[in-house]
N, C-alpha and C positions, 0 to 999 in steps of 0.2 A: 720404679715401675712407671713407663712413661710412653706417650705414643706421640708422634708430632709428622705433618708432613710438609707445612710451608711456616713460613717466618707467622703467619696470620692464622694456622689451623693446629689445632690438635690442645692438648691439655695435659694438666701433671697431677698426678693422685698426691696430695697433700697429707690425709689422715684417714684412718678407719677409726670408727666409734662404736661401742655396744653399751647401751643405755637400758634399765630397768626400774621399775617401783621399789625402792627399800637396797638398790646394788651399785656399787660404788663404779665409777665410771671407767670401762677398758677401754685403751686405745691405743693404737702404734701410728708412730708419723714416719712418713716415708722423704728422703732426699731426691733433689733433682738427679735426675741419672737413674741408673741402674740399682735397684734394690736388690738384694737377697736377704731372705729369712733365715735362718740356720739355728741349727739347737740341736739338743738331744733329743729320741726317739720319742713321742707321748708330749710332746712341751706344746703345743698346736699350733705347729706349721702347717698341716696340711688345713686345719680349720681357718687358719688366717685368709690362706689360698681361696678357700671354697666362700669366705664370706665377701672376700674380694668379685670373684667372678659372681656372685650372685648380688651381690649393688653393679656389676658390667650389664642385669640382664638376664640372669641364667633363671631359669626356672625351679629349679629344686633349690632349697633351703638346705645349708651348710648341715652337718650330719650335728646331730645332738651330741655332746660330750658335759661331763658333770660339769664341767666348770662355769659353762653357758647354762645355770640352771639359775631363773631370775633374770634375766636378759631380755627381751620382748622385741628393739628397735634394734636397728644400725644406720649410722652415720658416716654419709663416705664424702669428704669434703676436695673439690677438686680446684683448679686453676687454671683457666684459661688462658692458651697461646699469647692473649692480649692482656693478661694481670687479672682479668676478673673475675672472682672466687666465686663459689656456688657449691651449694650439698644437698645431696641425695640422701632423703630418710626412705626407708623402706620396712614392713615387718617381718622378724625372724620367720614368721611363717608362711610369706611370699606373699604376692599380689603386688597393687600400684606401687605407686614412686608419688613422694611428693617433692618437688624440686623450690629450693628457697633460692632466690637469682633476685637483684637489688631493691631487697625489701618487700617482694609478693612471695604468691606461692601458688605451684601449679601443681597438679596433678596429671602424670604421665602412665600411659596403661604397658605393663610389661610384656607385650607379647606385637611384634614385629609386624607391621603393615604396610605396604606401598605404599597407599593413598593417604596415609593418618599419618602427621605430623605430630599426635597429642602420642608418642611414643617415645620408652627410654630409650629404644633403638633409632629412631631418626634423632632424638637427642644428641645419642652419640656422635652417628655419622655428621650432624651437621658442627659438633664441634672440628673433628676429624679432616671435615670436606671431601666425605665419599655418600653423601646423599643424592640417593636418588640414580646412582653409577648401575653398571647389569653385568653379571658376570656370567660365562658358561657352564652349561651344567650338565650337557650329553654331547655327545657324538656328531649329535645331528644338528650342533648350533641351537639348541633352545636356551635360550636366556633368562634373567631374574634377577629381582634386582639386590643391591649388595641389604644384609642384614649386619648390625653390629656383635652380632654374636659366630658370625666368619670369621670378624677379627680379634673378636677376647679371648680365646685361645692362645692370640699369639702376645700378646700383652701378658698375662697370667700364667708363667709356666709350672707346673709342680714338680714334683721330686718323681712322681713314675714318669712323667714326660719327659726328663731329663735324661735316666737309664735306659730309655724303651727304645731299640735296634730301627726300629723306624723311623722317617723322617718327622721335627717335629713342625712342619706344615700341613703334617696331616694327621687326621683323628682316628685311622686304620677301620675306616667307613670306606667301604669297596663303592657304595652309590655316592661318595660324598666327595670321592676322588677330582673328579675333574673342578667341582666349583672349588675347592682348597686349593688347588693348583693357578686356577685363574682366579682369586683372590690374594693369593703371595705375589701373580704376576702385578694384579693392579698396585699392591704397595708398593712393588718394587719401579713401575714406568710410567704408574699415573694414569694410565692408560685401561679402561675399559670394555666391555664385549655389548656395546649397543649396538653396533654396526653390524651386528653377524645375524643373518637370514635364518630359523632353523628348519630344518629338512625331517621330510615324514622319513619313516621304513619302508624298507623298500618293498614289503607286502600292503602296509597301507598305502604307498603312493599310488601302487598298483590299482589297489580297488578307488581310491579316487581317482586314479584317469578312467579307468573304465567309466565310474561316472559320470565324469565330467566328459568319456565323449558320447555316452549315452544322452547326457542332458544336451549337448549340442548336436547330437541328431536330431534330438525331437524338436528341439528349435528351429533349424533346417528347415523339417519339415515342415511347420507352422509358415515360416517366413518364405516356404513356395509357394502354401496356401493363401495365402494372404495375397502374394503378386497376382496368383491364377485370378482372385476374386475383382481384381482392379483391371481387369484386361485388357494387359498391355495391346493386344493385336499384336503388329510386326514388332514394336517395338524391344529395341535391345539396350541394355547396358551402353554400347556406343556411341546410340544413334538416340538417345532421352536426352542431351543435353542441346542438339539441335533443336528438337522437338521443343523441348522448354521455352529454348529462344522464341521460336516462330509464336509458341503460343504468349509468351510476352509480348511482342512485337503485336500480336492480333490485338491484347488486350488494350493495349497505350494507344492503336487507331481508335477503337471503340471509342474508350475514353475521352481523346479529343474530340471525335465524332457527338461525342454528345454534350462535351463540355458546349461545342459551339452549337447543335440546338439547343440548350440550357439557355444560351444566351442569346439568339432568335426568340427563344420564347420569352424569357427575359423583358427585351425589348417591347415585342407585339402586347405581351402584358402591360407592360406602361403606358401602350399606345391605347390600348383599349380602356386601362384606368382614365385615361385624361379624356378620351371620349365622356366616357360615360358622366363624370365630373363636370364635362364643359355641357351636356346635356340639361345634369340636374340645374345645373345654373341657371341655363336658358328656360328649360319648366316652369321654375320659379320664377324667375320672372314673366313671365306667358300670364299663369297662374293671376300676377297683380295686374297687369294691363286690364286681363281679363274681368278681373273683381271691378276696376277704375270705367271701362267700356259700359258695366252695368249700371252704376253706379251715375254715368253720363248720362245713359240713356234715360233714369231714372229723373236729372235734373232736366233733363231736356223734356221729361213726360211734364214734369211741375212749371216751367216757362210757358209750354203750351196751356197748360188749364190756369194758369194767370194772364196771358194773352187775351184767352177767350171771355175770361171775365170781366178786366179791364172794360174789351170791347163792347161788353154788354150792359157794364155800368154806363160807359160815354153814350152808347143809343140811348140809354133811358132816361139821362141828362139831357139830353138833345130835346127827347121826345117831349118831357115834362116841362122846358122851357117854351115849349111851342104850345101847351095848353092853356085855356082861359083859368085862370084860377076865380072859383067860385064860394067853397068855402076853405075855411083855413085846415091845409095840411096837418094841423098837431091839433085843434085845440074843435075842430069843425063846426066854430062860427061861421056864418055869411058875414062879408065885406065890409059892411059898416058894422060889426062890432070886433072888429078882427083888431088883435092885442099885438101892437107894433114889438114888442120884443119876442113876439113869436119868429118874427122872420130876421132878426139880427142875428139869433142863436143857430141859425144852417146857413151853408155856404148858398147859394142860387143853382142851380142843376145846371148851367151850360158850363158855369165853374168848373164844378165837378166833372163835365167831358172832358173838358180842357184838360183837365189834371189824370185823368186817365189815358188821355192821347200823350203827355210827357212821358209818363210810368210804361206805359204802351210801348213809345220808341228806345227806352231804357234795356227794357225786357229783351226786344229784337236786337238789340247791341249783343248783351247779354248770349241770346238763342245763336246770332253768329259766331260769336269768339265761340261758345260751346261745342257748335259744327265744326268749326276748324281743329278745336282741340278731339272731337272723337274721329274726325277723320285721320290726324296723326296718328292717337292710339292703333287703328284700324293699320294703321301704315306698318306702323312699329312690330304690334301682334303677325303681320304676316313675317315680315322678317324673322322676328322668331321662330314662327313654325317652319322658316325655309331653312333658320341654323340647326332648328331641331331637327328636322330632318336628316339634313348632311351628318348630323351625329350619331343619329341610330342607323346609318348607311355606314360608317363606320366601326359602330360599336358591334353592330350584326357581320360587318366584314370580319372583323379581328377574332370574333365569339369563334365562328368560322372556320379560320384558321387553325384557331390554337383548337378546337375540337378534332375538325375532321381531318387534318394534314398535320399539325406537329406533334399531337398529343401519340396519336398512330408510330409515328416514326421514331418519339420517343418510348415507348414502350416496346417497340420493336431492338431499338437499340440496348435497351436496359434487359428485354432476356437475352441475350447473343453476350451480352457480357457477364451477365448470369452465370450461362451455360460455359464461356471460355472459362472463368473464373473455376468454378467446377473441375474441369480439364486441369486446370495447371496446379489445383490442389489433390487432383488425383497422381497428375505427374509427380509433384512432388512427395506425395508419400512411398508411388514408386521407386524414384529416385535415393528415399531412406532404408526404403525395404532393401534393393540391391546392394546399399553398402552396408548394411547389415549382413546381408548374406556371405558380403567376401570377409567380413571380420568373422563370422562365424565357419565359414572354411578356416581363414589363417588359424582362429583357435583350434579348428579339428584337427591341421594338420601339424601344429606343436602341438597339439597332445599326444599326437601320433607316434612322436619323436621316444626315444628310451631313455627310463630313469635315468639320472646321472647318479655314479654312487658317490655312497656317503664319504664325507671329506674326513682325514685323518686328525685327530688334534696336535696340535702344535709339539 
């Protein structure tokens, strides 16, 4: 008993095991090739059969006979295409699979799933190399994918299957017909049913076009309403792609149009920064002249009330030297007892003019260079306030500008591109909507078209 279909897939049933608590160990080993069971009637061929196909997969449990009383497990030990050996325990009374494969041990669930790999059936098929294949299974092309219990049947034959007038690739299941049929084809060419499309009946196709051209009227409909609300005006299908243009073409002048006020203004803003800059500057400086003019004026007030002091000490030097002295200035003895180091300890008063007429011409030195110096100030302050000027003549020209003439014509320029902008996102939702409309015609008018009938099987 043996299934193979390339040099690298398939596998060879080595031995069956039946193991229990307290019972001595059954087991039959099977040759490469072709097996048959044979015996006399009651000897359990058919039970070998049944406990065969049931470690393939099968869901029922081998039928109870006394001799299996005490038995619990079985043991199906196989061999794979590439030499390596592997066994399936399973319990007589059905459920999982635990599979021993080099030195672990998994747990495989008996009942057959596309998606789950953790199956004795995708087990199989992936020794086999029909995992994951789809075979036909109506009329109408519906597909599924292969289970290993399509192909235990034909690995596993018994003794009614051998007698029985019908073919034995099939299980004399009227619904089972066509997937046995394209499950012999697949062993035989390799060859699988993914490619095949399945088709409804032809009363449900019916009610799904109806449908489906129900739902595509009311889309229609929707998809009029929609253009009615963007109102195209004259506009048609044709003549929206001219339209598009122009309104492109308007928006790229726009655009230029304001990149280069952008950059007028640009400019006029720099120009007005540096005004303004070369303003502060001069202020400040203004500002110190300013401080330094008082400041002059202030030494120039103190030269003069030192001038006049000066002046008023040398008169009253003058004056005093011109007096008879009678008695003594410090001490106001009369003459003859006048204490000669009274008059050694002060200078003599025309001394003293004297030395205020030098400090005198000192000062006026002094009072000149200081006229000279405030009249430069004086000089310098006006020049400033004439560069001031010319800067808030410019700083107020450019203010000027960019308010009452570029700022205008920028804002002027920024809604017109607003508003085109607008436009050509209305175009082009028009533009979606109509080709939507003609897809949803093409889909009306193949739905329109008559079922095709159902295709014959092979």
């Amino acid at each position: 008993m043996t299934t193979t279909t390339t040099s690298s897939n398939g596998f060879t049933l080595k031995q069956l095991c039946l193991t229990g608590k307290g019972a001595p160990k059954a087991e039959i080993t099977f040759e490469l090739g072709l097996n048959v069971v044979v015996g006399p009637s009651d000897t359990g061929k058919t039970f070998i059969t049944q406990c065969i196909d049931f470690m393939l997969g099968a869901s029922t449990p081998p039928k109870s006979i006394p001799e299996v009383d005490g038995y619990d497990t079985a043991y199906l030990e196989l061999e794979t295409a590439t030499g390596e050996t592997l066994v399936l325990q399973r319990s007589l009374s059905g459920g999982a699979f635990l599979l021993s494969r080099g030195g672990e041990t998994f747990t495989l669930k008996e009942v057959h799933e596309a998606e789950n790999e953790d199956t004795v059936s995708h087990f199989f098929l992936s020794l086999t190399g029909f995992s994951g294949q789809k075979v036909r299974t109506n009329a109408r092309g519906g597909t599924r994918t292969v289970s290993f219990r399509d192909i235990a049947h034909l690995i596993v034959v018994g003794e009614e299957d051998v007698i029985t007038e019908r073919s034995p690739i099939l299980s004399g299941q009227y619904t089972s017909k066509t997937a046995e049929t394209s499950v012999f084809r697949l062993l035989l060419t390799g060859h699988d049913d993914s490619s095949l499309i399945e088709q409804d009946e032809t009363k449900v196709a019916k009610g799904k076009q109806e449908g489906k051209k129900e739902l595509l009227e009311e889309l229609l409909a929707k998809n009029k309403s929609e253009i009615a609300e963007l109102k195209p005006e004259d506009i048609t299908p044709e003549s929206l792609d001219g339209v598009l243009g122009e309104t492109e073409a308007a928006i790229e002048e726009l655009n230029n149009a304001l990149t280069a006020e952008r950059a007028s203004a640009s400019n006029l803003e720099s120009e007005r920064k540096s005004a303004w800059q070369s303003l502060r500057q001069v202020e400040s400086r203004a500002a110190v002249s300013v401080e330094l003019q008082h400041r002059f004026e202030l030494l120039q007030e103190q030269y003069a009330s030192d001038l006049r002091r000066l002046e008023a000490i040398g008169e009253a030097g003058v004056r005093l030297a011109q007096m008879t002295e009678e008695r003594c200035p410090v001490c106001g003895a009369i003459a003859e007892h006048h204490d000669e180091k009274h008059r050694l300890a002060y200078a003599q008063p025309e001394d003293v003019a004297v030395a205020c007429g030098a400090e005198a011409e000192k000062l006026q030195l002094l009072v000149r260079e200081l006229s000279v110096t405030i009249s430069s100030n004086n000089q310098e302050l006006n020049g400033l306030e004439t560069k001031a000027e010319s800067y808030r003549v410019k700083l107020n020209a450019a203010q000027q500008t960019l308010h009452e003439e570029m700022q205008p014509r920028v804002a002027m320029l920024v809604d017109r591109l607003r508003m085109m902008d607008q436009r050509r996102g209305r175009l082009e939702s028009l533009a979606t909507l109509f080709r939507r409309r003609d897809e949803l015609l093409s889909m009306l008018e193949e739905a329109d078209k008559p079922i095709p009938r159902l295709a014959k099987l092979p």
